[in-house]
C-alpha positions in Angstrom: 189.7 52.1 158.3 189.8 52.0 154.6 186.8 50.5 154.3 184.8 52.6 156.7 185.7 55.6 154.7 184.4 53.9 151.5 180.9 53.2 152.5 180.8 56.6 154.3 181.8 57.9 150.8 179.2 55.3 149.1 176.1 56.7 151.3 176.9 60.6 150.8 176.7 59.9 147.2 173.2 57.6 147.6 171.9 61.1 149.6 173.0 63.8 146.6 171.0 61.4 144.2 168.4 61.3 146.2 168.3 65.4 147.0 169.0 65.8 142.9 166.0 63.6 142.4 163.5 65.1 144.9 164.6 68.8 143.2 164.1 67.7 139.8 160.7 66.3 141.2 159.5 69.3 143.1 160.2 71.4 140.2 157.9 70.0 138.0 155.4 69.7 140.5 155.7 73.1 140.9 155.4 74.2 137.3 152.6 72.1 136.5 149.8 74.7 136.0 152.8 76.7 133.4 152.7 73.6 131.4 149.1 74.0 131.5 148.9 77.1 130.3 151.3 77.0 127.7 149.1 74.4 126.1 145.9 76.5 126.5 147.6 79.6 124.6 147.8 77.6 121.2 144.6 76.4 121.5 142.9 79.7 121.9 144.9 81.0 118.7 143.0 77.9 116.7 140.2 79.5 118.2 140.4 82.3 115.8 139.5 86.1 117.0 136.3 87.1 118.3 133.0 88.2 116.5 133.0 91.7 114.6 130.3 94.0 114.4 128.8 94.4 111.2 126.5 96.2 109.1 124.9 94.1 106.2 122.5 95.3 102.9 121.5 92.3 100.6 123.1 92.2 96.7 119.9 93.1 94.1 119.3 92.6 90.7 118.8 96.1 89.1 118.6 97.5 85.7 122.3 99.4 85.4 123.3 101.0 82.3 127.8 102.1 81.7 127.8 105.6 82.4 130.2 108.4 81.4 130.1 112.0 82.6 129.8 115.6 81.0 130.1 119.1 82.0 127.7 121.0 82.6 126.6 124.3 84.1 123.5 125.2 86.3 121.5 128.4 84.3 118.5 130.2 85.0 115.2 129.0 82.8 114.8 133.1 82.4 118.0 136.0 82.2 117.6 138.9 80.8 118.9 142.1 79.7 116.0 144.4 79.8 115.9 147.6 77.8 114.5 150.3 77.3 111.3 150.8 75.2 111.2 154.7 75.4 113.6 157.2 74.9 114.8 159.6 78.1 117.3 160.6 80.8 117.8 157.5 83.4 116.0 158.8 86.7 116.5 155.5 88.8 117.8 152.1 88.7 117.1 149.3 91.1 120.5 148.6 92.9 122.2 145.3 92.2 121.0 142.2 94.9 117.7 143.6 94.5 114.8 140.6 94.5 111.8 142.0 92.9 108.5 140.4 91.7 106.7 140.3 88.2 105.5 144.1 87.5 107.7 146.1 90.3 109.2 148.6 88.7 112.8 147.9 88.1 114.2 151.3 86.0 112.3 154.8 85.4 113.3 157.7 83.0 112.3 160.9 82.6 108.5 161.3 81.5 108.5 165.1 81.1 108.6 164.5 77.1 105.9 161.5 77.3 103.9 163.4 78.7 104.3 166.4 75.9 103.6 164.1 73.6 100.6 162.4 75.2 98.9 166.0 76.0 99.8 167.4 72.4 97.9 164.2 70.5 95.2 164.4 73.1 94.3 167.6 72.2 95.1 167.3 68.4 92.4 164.3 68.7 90.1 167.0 70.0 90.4 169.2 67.2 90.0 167.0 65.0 87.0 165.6 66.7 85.5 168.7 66.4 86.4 168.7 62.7 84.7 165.7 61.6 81.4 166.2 63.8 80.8 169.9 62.0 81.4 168.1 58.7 79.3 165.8 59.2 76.3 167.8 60.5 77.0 170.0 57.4 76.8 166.9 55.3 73.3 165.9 56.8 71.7 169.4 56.8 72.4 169.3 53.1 70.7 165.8 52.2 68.1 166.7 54.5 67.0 169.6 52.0 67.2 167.8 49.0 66.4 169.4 46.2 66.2 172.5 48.2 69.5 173.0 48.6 70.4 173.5 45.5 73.6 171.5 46.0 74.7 169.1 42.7 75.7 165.4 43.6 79.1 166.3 43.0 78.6 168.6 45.5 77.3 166.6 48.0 80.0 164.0 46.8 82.9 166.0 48.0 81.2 166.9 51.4 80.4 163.1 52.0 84.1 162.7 51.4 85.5 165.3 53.4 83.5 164.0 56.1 84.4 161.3 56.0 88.5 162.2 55.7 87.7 164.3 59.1 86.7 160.8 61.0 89.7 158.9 59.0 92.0 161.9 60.8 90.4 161.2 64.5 91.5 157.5 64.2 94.7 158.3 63.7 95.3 160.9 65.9 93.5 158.3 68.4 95.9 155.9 67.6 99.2 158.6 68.0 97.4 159.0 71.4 97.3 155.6 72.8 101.0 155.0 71.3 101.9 158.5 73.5 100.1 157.0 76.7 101.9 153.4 76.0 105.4 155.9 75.9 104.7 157.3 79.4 103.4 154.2 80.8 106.9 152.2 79.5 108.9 155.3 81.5 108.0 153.2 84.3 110.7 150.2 83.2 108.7 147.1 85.3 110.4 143.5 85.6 108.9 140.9 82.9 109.0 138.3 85.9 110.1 137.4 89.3 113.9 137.7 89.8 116.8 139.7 91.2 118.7 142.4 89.9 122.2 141.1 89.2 123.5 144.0 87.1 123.3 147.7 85.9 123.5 148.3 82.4 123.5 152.0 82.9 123.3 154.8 85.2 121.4 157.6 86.2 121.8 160.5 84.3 122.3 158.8 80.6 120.3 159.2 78.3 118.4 155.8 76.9 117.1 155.1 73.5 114.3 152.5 72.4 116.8 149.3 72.6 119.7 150.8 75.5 120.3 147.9 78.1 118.9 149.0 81.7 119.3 145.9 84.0 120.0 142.5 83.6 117.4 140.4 85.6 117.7 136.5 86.2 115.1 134.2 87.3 116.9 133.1 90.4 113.8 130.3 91.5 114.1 128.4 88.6 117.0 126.7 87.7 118.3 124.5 84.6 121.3 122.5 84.3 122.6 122.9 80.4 125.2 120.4 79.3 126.9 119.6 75.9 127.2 115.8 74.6 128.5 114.2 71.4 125.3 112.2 69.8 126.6 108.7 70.6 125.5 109.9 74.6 122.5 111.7 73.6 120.8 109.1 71.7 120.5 106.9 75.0 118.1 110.0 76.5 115.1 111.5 76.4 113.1 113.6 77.7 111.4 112.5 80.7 114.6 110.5 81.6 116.0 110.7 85.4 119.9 111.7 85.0 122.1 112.2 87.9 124.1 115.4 88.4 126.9 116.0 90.3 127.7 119.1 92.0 130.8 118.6 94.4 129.9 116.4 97.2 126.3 117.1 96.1 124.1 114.6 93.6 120.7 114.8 93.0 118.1 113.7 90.2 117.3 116.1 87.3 114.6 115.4 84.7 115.7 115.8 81.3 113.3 118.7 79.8 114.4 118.5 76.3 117.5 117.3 73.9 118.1 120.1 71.3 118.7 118.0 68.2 121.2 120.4 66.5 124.4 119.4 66.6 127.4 122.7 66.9 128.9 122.5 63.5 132.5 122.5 65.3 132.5 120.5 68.3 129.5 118.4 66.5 128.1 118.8 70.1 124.4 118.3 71.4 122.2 120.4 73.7 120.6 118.6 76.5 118.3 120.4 79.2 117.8 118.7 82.6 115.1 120.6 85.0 116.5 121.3 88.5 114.5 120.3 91.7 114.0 122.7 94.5 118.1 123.4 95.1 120.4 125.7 96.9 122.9 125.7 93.8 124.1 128.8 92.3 123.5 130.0 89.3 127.0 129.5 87.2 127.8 126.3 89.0 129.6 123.8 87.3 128.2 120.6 87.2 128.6 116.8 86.1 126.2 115.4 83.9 126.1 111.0 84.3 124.7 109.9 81.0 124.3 106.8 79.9 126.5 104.8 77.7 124.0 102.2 76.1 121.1 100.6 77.0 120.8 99.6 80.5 121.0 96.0 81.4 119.4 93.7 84.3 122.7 93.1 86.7 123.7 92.1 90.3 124.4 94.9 92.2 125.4 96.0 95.6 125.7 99.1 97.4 129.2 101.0 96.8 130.0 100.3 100.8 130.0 97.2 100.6 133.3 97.0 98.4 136.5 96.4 100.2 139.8 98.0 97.7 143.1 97.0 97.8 146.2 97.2 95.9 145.4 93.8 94.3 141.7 92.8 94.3 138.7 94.0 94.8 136.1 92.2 96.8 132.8 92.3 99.0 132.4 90.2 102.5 129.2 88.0 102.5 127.4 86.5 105.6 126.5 82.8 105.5 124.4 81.0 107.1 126.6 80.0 109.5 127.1 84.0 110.5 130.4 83.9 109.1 131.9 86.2 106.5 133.2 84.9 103.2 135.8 87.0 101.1 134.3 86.9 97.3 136.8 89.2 94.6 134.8 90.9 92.5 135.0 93.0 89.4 133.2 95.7 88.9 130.7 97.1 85.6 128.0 99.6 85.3 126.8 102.1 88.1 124.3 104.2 88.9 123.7 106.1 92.1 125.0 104.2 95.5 125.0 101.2 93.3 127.4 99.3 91.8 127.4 96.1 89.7 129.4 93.5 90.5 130.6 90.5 88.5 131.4 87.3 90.3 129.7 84.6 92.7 127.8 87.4 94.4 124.6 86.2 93.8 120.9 88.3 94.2 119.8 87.7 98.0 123.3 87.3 98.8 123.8 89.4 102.7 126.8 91.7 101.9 128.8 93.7 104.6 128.3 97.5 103.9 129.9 98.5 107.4 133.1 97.1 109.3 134.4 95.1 106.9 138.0 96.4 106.7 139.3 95.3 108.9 137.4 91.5 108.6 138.9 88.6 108.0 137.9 85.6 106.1 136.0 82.8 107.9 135.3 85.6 111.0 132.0 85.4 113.0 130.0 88.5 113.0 127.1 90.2 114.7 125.1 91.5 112.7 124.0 95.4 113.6 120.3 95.0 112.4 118.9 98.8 112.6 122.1 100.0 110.4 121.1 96.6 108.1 117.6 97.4 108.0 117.9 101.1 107.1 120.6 99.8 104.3 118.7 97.3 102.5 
């Protein structure tokens, strides 16, 4: 009996071994496509991540000079304060904001005296008019009878010069009477050129003198840009030279029109004058003038996009061949405009990322956004 229970023990152990064994089995049949895909997930990591959408320009060689900036203001090519030429009680002013063109009238005073004065040496003109042409009939009836007359020379002498005095006279009471018509006519204050009105200077009712301040009138269609520099800027311009200027988010490019070579005898400073394009600057805008620092040199350069800045480096993202990016640290030098040199193994030619590449990574395929490349370059 002893025995029988030892084999019965014996085979219940052979049939847990074999259960434990077809468990362990069935498992890992069962688990088979996990294993699978636990091997696939590393593999797609060596993969590396997926193309990025770029936008590329190409690296040029261009002429780049160091630059440092100067303020500068925008001003009118013509502002005046225009007076009076006449003397008289103010009758009408243009109002301020006014835009008027070259010969509207702009101020008027009172003409009642001009005009006193313009009749009075009209009519002394007349009188003396008269004067001279009775003298010198006089004259000419007496050397017409000659001997008849029974005038001397001296005689004759002293007519011929009275006569004479009489027409002397008419020219200058001719003259007093074009001056007189020249006072009425400047009652009529007219603007010198095109502008707008942009103060009063007086008001109606005073009285103005030859000299008084009327309005002050600034050409508001033609603008300047004036700007100080020490002489080691301004003896890398001249005039004809394109600077860039700088107003706000604004740049555009000015032509110098002339550098004033007088130097201020305290700031030791230098005039330059830049002519404005067309522009809707104001008048009184501050400005920044880019002027170079010495002579400009021939230097790779790429557009400023195309730098990527970080805390450490600087660098641009080039496409290979191969339509993979390539991390290059750069440094930069000279600018001018929306380019920038830069000094490394950035070469001319060289396809640089100008959009996307942020957030690129080194050795990344790209696709390459053509239309935004082509507009770029």
């Amino acid at each position: 009996m002893n025995r029988k229970m030892i084999l019965s023990g014996g085979a219940a152990l052979v049939l847990v071994a074999a259960g434990t064994t077809a468990f362990v089995y069935g498992n890992n049949v069962g688990t088979g496509s996990d294993a699978a895909d636990a091997t696939e997930g590393p593999q797609q990591e060596r993969q590396g991540p997926p193309p990025a959408a770029v936008a590329v320009a190409k690296a040029e060689m261009r002429s780049l000079a160091p630059r440092s900036e100067v303020p500068g203001s925008v001003v009118s090519t013509r502002d005046s304060r225009v007076s009076a030429a006449t003397s008289g009680k103010i009758e009408w002013v243009a109002e301020v904001g006014v835009e008027v063109e070259e010969g509207d009238v702009i101020a008027r005073i009172e003409a009642a005296d001009a005009e006193f004065t313009r009749d009075d040496s009209a009519s002394q003109v007349r009188r003396l008019q008269a004067r001279a042409k009775y003298l010198d009939s006089l004259y000419k009836r007496f050397v017409g009878l000659g001997e008849d007359a029974g005038e001397s020379e001296a005689a004759l002498d002293e007519m011929r010069s009275n006569r004479d005095e009489a027409f002397q006279a008419v020219a200058q009471a001719e003259v007093a009477l074009r001056r007189a018509k020249i006072n009425l006519e400047r009652t009529e204050v007219k603007a010198p050129f095109a502008g707008r009105v942009v103060s009063q200077e007086t008001q109606i009712g005073e009285y103005a003198n030859p000299g008084t301040e009327l309005v002050r009138l600034v050409d508001t269609r033609r603008y300047e840009v004036t700007a100080r520099a020490p002489a080691s800027l301004t003896q890398n311009v001249q005039a004809g030279d394109s600077i860039r200027v700088v107003n706000g988010a604004q740049s555009l490019e000015a032509i110098v029109r002339a550098v004033v070579p007088v130097g201020d005898d305290r700031s030791r400073m230098l005039e330059l004058r830049l002519e404005l394009p067309d522009t809707a600057w104001y008048i009184g805008s501050a400005v920044r003038v880019s002027l170079p620092t010495s002579q400009a040199r021939t230097v790779t350069a790429v557009p400023r996009d195309a730098l990527v800045l970080r805390a450490d480096r600087i660098s641009v993202f080039i496409i290979g061949e191969d339509e993979k990016a390539k991390r290059l640290d750069v440094e930069l030098g000279s600018a001018e405009g929306d380019f920038i040199e830069v000094v490394g193994e950035v070469k001319p030619g060289d396809r640089v990322v100008i959009r996307g590449g942020e957030r690129l990574r080194d050795g990344q395929p790209v696709t390459i956004s053509s239309l935004v490349a082509e507009a770029s370059v």
